[in-house]
C-alpha positions as CSV (number, residue, x, y, z in Angstrom):
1,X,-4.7,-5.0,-7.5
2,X,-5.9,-8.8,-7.1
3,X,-9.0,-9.6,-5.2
4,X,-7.8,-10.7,-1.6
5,X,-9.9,-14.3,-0.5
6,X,-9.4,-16.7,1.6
7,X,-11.2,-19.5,0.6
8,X,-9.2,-22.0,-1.2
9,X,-10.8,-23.4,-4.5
10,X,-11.7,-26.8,-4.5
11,X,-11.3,-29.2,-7.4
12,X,-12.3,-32.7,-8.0
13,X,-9.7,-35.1,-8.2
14,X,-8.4,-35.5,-12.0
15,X,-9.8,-31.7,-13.0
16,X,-7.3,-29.5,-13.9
17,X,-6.5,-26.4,-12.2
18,X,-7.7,-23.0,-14.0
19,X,-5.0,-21.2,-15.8
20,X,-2.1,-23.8,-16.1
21,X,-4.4,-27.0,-18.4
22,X,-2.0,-28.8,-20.2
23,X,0.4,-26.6,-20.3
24,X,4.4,-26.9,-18.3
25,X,4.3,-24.9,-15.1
26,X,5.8,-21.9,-15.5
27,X,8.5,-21.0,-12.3
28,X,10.5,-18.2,-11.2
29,X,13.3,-17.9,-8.9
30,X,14.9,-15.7,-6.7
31,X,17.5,-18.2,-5.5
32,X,20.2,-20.4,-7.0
33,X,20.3,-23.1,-4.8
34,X,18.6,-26.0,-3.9
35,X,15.1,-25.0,-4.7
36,X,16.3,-23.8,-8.0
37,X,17.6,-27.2,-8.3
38,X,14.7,-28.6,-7.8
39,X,12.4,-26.4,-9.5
40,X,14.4,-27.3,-12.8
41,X,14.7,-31.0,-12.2
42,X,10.5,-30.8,-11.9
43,X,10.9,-30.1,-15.9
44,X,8.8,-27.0,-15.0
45,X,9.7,-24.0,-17.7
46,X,11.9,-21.0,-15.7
47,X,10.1,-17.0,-16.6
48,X,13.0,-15.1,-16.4
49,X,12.1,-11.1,-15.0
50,X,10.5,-9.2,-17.7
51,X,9.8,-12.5,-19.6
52,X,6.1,-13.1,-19.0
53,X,3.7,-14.5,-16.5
54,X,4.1,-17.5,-13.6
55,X,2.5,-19.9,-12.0
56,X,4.8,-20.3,-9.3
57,X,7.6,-17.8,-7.7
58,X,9.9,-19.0,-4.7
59,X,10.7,-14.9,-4.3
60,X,12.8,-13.3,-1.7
61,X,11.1,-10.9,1.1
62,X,12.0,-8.0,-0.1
63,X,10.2,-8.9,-3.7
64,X,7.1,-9.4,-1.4
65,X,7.4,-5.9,0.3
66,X,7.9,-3.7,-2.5
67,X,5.8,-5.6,-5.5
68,X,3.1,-8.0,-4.0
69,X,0.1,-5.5,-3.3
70,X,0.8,-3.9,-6.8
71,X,0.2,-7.5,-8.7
72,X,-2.4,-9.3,-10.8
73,X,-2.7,-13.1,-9.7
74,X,-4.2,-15.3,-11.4
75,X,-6.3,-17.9,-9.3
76,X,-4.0,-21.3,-9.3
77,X,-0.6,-19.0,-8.9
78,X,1.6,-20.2,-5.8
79,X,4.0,-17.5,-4.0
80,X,6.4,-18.6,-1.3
81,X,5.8,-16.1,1.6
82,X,2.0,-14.4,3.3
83,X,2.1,-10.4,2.8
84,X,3.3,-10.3,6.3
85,X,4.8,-12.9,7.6
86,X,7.0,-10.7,9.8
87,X,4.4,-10.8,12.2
88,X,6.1,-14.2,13.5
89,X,8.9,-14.4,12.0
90,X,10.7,-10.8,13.3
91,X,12.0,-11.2,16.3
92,X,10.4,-8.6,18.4
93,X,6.7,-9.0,17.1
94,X,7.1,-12.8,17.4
95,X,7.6,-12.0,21.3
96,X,4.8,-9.6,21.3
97,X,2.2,-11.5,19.6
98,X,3.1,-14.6,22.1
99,X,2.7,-12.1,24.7
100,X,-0.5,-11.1,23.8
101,X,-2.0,-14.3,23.1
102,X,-0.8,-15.7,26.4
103,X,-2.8,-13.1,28.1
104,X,-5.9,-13.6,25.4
105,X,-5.2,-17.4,26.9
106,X,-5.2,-16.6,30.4
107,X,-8.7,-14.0,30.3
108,X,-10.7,-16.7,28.4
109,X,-9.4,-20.1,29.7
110,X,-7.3,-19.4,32.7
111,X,-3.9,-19.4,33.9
112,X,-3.0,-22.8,33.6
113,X,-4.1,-22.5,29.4
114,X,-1.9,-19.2,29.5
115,X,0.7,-21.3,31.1
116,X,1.4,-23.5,27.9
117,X,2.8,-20.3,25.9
118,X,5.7,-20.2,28.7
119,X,8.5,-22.0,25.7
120,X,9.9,-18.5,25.2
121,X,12.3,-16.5,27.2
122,X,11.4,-13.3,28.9
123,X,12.0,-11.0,26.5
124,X,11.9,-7.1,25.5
125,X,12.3,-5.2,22.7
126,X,14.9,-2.0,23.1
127,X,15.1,1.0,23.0
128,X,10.9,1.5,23.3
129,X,11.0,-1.2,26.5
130,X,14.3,-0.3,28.0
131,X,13.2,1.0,31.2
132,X,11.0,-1.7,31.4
133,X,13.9,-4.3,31.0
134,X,15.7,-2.2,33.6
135,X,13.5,-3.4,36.4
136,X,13.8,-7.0,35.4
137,X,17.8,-6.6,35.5
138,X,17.7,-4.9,38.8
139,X,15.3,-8.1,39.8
140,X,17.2,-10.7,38.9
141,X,21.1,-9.8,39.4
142,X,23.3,-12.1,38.0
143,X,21.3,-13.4,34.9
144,X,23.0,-13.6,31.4
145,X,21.0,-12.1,28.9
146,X,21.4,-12.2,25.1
147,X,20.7,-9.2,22.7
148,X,19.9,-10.0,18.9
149,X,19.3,-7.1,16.4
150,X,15.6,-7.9,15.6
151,X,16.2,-7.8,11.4
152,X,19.4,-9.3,11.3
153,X,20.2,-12.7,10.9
154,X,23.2,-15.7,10.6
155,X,24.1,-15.0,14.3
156,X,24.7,-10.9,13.3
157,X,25.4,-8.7,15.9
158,X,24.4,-11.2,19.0
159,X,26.0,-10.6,21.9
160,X,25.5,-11.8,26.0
161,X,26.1,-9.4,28.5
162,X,25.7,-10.1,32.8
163,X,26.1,-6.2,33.7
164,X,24.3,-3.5,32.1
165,X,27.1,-1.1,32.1
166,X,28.0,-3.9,29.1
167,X,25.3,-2.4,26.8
168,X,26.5,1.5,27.5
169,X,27.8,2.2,24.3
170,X,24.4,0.5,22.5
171,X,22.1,2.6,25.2
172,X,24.6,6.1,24.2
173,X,23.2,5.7,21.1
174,X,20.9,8.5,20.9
175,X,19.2,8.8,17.2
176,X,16.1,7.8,19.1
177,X,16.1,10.8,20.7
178,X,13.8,13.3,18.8
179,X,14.8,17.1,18.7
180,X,12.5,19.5,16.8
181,X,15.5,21.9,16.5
182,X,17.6,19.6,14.4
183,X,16.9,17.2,11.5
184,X,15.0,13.9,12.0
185,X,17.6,11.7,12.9
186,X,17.3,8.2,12.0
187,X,16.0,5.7,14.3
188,X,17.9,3.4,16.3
189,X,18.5,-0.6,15.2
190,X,15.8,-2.4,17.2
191,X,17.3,-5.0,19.1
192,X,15.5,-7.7,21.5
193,X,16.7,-9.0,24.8
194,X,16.1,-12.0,26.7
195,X,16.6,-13.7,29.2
196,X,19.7,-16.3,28.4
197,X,18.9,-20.3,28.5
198,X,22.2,-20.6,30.8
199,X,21.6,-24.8,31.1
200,X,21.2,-26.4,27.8
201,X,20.7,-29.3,26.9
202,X,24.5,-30.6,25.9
203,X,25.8,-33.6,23.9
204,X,29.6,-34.0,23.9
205,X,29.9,-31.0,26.1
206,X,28.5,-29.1,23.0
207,X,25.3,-26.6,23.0
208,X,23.0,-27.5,20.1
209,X,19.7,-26.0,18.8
210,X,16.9,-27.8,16.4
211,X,16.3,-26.6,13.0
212,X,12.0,-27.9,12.4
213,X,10.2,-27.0,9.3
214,X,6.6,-26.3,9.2
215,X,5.0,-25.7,5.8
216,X,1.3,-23.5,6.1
217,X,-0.7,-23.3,3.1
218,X,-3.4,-21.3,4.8
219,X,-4.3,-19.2,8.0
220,X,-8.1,-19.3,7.7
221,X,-8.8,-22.0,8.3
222,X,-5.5,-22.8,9.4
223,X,-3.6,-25.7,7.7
224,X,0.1,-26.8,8.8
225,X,2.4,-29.5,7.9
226,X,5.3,-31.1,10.2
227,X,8.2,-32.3,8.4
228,X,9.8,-35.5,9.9
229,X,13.4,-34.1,8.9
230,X,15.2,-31.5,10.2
231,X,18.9,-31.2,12.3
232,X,20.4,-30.4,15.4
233,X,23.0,-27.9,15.1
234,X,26.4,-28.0,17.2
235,X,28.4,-25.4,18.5
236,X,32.0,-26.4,17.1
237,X,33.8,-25.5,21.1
238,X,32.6,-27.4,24.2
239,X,29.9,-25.5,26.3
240,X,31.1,-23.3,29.1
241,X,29.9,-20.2,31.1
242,X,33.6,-19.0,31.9
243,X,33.6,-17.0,28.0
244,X,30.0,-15.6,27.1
245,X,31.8,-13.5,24.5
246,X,32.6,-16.4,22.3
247,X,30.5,-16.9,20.1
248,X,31.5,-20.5,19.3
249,X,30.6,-21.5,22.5
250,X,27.2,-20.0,22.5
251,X,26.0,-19.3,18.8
252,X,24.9,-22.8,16.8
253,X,24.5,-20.9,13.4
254,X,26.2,-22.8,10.7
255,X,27.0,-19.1,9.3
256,X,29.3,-18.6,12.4
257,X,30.4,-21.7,13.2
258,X,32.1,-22.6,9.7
259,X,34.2,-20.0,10.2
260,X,36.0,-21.6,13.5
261,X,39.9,-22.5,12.7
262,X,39.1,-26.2,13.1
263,X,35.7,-26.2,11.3
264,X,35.3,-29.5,8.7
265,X,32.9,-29.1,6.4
266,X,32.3,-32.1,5.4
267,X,31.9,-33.8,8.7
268,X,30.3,-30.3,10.1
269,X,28.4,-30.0,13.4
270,X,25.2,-31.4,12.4
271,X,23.1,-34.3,13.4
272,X,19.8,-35.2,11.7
273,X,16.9,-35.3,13.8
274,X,16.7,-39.4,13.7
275,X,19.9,-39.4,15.2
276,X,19.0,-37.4,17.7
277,X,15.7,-38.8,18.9
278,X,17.5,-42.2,19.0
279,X,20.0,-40.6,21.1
280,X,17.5,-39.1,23.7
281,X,15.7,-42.3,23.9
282,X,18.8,-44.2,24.7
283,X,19.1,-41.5,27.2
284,X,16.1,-41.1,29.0
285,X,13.3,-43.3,27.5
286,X,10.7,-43.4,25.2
287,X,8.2,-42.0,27.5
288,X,10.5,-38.4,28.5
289,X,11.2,-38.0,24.7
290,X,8.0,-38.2,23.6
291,X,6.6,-35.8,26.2
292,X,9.4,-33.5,24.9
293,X,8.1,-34.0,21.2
294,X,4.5,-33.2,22.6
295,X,5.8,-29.6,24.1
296,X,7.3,-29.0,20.5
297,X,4.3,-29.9,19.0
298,X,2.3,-27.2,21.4
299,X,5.1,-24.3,20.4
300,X,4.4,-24.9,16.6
301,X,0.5,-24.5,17.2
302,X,0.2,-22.3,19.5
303,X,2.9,-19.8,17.8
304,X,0.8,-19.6,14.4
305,X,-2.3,-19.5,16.9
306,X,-0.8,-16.2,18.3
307,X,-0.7,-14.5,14.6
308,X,-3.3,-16.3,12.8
309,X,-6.1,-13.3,13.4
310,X,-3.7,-11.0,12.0
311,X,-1.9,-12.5,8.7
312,X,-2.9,-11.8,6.1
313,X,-4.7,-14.7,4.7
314,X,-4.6,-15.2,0.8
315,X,-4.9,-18.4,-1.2
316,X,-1.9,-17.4,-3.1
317,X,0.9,-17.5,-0.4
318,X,1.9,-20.6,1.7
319,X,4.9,-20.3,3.5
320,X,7.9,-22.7,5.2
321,X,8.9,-21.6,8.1
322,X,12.3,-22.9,10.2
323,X,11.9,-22.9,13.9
324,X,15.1,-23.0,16.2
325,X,14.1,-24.5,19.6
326,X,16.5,-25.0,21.8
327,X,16.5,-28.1,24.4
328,X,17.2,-27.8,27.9
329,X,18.5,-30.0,30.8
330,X,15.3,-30.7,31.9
331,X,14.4,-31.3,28.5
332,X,11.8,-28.4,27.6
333,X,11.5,-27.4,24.8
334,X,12.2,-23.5,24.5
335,X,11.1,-21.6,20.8
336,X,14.2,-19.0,19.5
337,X,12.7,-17.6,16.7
338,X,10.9,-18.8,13.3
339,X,12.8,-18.0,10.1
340,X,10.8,-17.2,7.3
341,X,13.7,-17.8,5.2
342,X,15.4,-21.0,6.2
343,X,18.6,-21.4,4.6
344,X,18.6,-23.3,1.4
345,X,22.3,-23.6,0.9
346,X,23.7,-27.0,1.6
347,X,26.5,-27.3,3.9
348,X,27.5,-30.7,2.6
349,X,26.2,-33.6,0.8
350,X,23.8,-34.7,3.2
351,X,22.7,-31.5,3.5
352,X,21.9,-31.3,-0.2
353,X,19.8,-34.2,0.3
354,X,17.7,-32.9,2.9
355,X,17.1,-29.9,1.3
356,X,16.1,-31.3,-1.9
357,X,13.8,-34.1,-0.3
358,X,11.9,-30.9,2.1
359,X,11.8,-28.7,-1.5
360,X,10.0,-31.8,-3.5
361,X,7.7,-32.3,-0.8
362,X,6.9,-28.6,-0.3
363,X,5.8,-28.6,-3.7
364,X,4.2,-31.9,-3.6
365,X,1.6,-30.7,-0.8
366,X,1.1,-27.5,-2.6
367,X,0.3,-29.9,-5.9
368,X,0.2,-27.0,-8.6
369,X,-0.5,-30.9,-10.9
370,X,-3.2,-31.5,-9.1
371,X,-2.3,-35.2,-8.1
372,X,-3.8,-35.3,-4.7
373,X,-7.2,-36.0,-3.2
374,X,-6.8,-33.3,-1.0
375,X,-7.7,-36.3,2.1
376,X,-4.2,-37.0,2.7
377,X,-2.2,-37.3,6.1
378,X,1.0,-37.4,5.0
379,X,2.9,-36.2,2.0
380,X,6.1,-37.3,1.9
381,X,7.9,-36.5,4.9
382,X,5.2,-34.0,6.0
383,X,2.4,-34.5,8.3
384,X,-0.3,-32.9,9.0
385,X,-1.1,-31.4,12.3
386,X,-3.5,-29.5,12.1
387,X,-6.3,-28.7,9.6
388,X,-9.0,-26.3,11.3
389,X,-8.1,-28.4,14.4
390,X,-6.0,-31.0,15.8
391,X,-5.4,-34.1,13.8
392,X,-5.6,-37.5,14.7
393,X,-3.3,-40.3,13.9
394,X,-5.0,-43.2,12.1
395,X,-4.9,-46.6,13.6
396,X,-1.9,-48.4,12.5
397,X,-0.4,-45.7,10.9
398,X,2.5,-45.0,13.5
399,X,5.6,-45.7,11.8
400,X,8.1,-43.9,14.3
401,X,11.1,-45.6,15.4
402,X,9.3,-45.5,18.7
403,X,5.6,-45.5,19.2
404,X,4.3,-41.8,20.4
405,X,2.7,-42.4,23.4
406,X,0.1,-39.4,22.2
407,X,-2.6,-39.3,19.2
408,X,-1.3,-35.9,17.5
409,X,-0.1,-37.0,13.9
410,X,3.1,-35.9,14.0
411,X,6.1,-37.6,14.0
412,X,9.4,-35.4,14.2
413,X,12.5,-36.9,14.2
414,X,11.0,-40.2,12.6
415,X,11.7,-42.7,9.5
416,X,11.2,-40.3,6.7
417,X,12.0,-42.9,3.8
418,X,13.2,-40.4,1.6
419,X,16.4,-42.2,0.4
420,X,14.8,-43.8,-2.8
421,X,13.0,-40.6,-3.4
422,X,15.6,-38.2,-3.4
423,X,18.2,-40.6,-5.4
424,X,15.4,-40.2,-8.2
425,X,15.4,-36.7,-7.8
426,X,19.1,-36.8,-7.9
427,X,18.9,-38.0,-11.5
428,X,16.9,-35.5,-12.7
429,X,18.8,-32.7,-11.7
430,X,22.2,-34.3,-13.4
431,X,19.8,-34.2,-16.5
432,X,18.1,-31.3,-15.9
433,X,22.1,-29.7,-15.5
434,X,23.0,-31.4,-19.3
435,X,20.5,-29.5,-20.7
């Protein structure tokens, strides 16, 4: 077993880290896409399983449950996910740590505090809070509500229902039910339900959500990164409350939407986040949009604020997370779930290139080469937002396509200037793929 810490080692600028000197970094891989792509183009050497020891491993979750706790680390090694990430990024505890940190907010600061973690749906996990969910049907007849199996994902086994005679054959389901008698029966898929946003936000008649990414290379203190890029995800059929059993109506998942008759996949149903915040700001002004951006801002501090007392902090593990938020007509901001998996697999060229240009960035923040100062702002198209606390924007560094009209140094949805960057990197991978 390695010694859990959670201070980060410091070094001066120039110093090489302990472990890796002079030395190529040494990767693994549990995935042969982009990041594999990019991991090779770094001219980092790949450790195949069984082959020796790494300095880096982009490893699958699974890897991290079974293996992780029975490891050796050296100090400088860099591992893609915290021991249990799942604390935000599974559906159901995602909406019971919000839950509970709402009412932490409201006992030491008051409702209005407490009111700010109100950019997720009411919610319930079933079959332990059915009865409970019960009384909020009964309460408010005629809401949709939407059921997602909590460990599934791609848009798996969603469905809306308006009557609750619509879940009877889920709720007849009774493994949950123990009997002494008999053999232990296996438990029940946990599912959670929530309330249904029933007026999005449209654009061509079409429901969207936003794919963000927010890198954290610590919990204690807490450290997070905004990335400027990102995309807004179409649903490939016009929006409509007529049909809330088609799922190309309601579900923006690329994994259910490519597999609609008329589905392109080159043009696909993406726009990048640029586009969109120009189109808002055509819309509505600069002023609306950016108090929209501000609300986003609050969901991606306040969600890692409502799990940072309980990750498990260790100067090995950073982690990217993908947030879906989902826009409404009023234009709040309304958090889905955190992924801590994002898909990697490009859809299409442009794709590719967003993918590859948030990859070389991940790894340029992490700095295993120790390049950095460890002062920056801004690493190629991440910011950072918070380090132990808010941070500031420095004077005359706003370089949004329209000014914020607030201090917070973010800036989603803004120039990211990574064309000349990632046509470098697009080089080395066509060399990196000769070899």
């Amino acid at each position: 077993m390695y010694k859990n810490s959670n201070r980060y080692p410091s070094y001066r600028l120039g110093e090489r880290k302990r472990g890796i000197g002079d030395r190529v970094i040494r990767f693994k891989c549990g995935l042969q896409n982009t990041i594999y792509d990019v991991l090779r183009a770094k001219g980092w050497q790949e450790v195949k399983d069984g082959d020796g020891e790494f300095d880096f491993y982009w490893a699958d979750v699974g890897w991290m449950r079974e293996y992780f706790d029975h490891c050796y680390l050296e100090e400088h090694v860099r591992i893609n996910h915290f021991r249990n990430h799942y604390e935000l990024t599974r559906k159901n505890l995602m909406v019971k740590n919000l839950k509970r940190y709402r009412k932490q907010l409201e006992r030491e600061s008051g409702k209005l505090e407490a009111s700010k973690c109100d950019f997720f749906p009411t919610s319930f996990e079933l079959p332990s809070e059915y009865h409970i969910f019960v009384e909020e049907f009964k309460r408010t007849p005629g809401t949709i509500w939407i059921m997602k199996p909590v460990a599934k994902s791609q848009g798996k086994g969603i469905f809306l229902f308006r009557k609750l005679k619509d879940i009877t054959d889920w709720k007849k389901n009774d493994t949950y039910r123990r009997d002494d008698r008999q053999e232990e029966k296996e438990a029940p898929e946990t599912y959670i339900v929530s309330r249904y946003i029933d007026r999005p936000y449209v654009i061509g008649g079409k429901k969207f959500d936003l794919r963000v990414y927010v890198l954290v290379n610590s919990y204690i203190p807490l450290k997070a990164w905004l990335y400027r890029s990102g995309f807004a995800r179409f649903s490939n059929t016009r929006f409509s409350l007529d049909s809330i059993d088609d799922t190309y109506v309601h579900l923006t998942n690329v994994a259910v939407q490519k597999t609609a008759p008329d589905y392109d996949p080159e043009k696909g149903c993406k726009w990048s986040l640029q586009q969109f915040r120009q189109y808002l700001i055509a819309k509505h002004g600069i002023e609306n949009v950016s108090n929209m951006f501000r609300l986003m801002d609050d969901i991606f501090i306040k969600s890692l604020h409502s799990v940072q007392k309980i990750m498990i902090n260790d100067k090995h593990c950073f982690e990217l997370y993908g947030y879906d938020i989902l826009i409404d007509v009023e234009l709040k901001p309304w958090l889905i779930e955190v992924n801590a998996s994002p898909s990697l697999t490009a859809s299409n060229d442009e794709d590719y290139n967003l993918k590859v240009g948030l990859l070389e960035d991940v790894l340029h923040v992490l700095d295993l080469e120790n390049k950095l100062t460890g002062k920056e702002k801004r690493i190629g198209g991440f910011d950072l937002m918070w380090n132990d606390g808010p941070v500031q924007v420095d004077e005359g560094g706003v370089d949004c396509i329209s000014t914020p009209t607030y201090s917070t140094n973010t800036f989603l949805g803004c120039d990211n200037d990574r064309k000349r960057q990632v046509k470098h990197l697009m080089k080395q991978l066509q060399a990196a793929r000769k070899q």
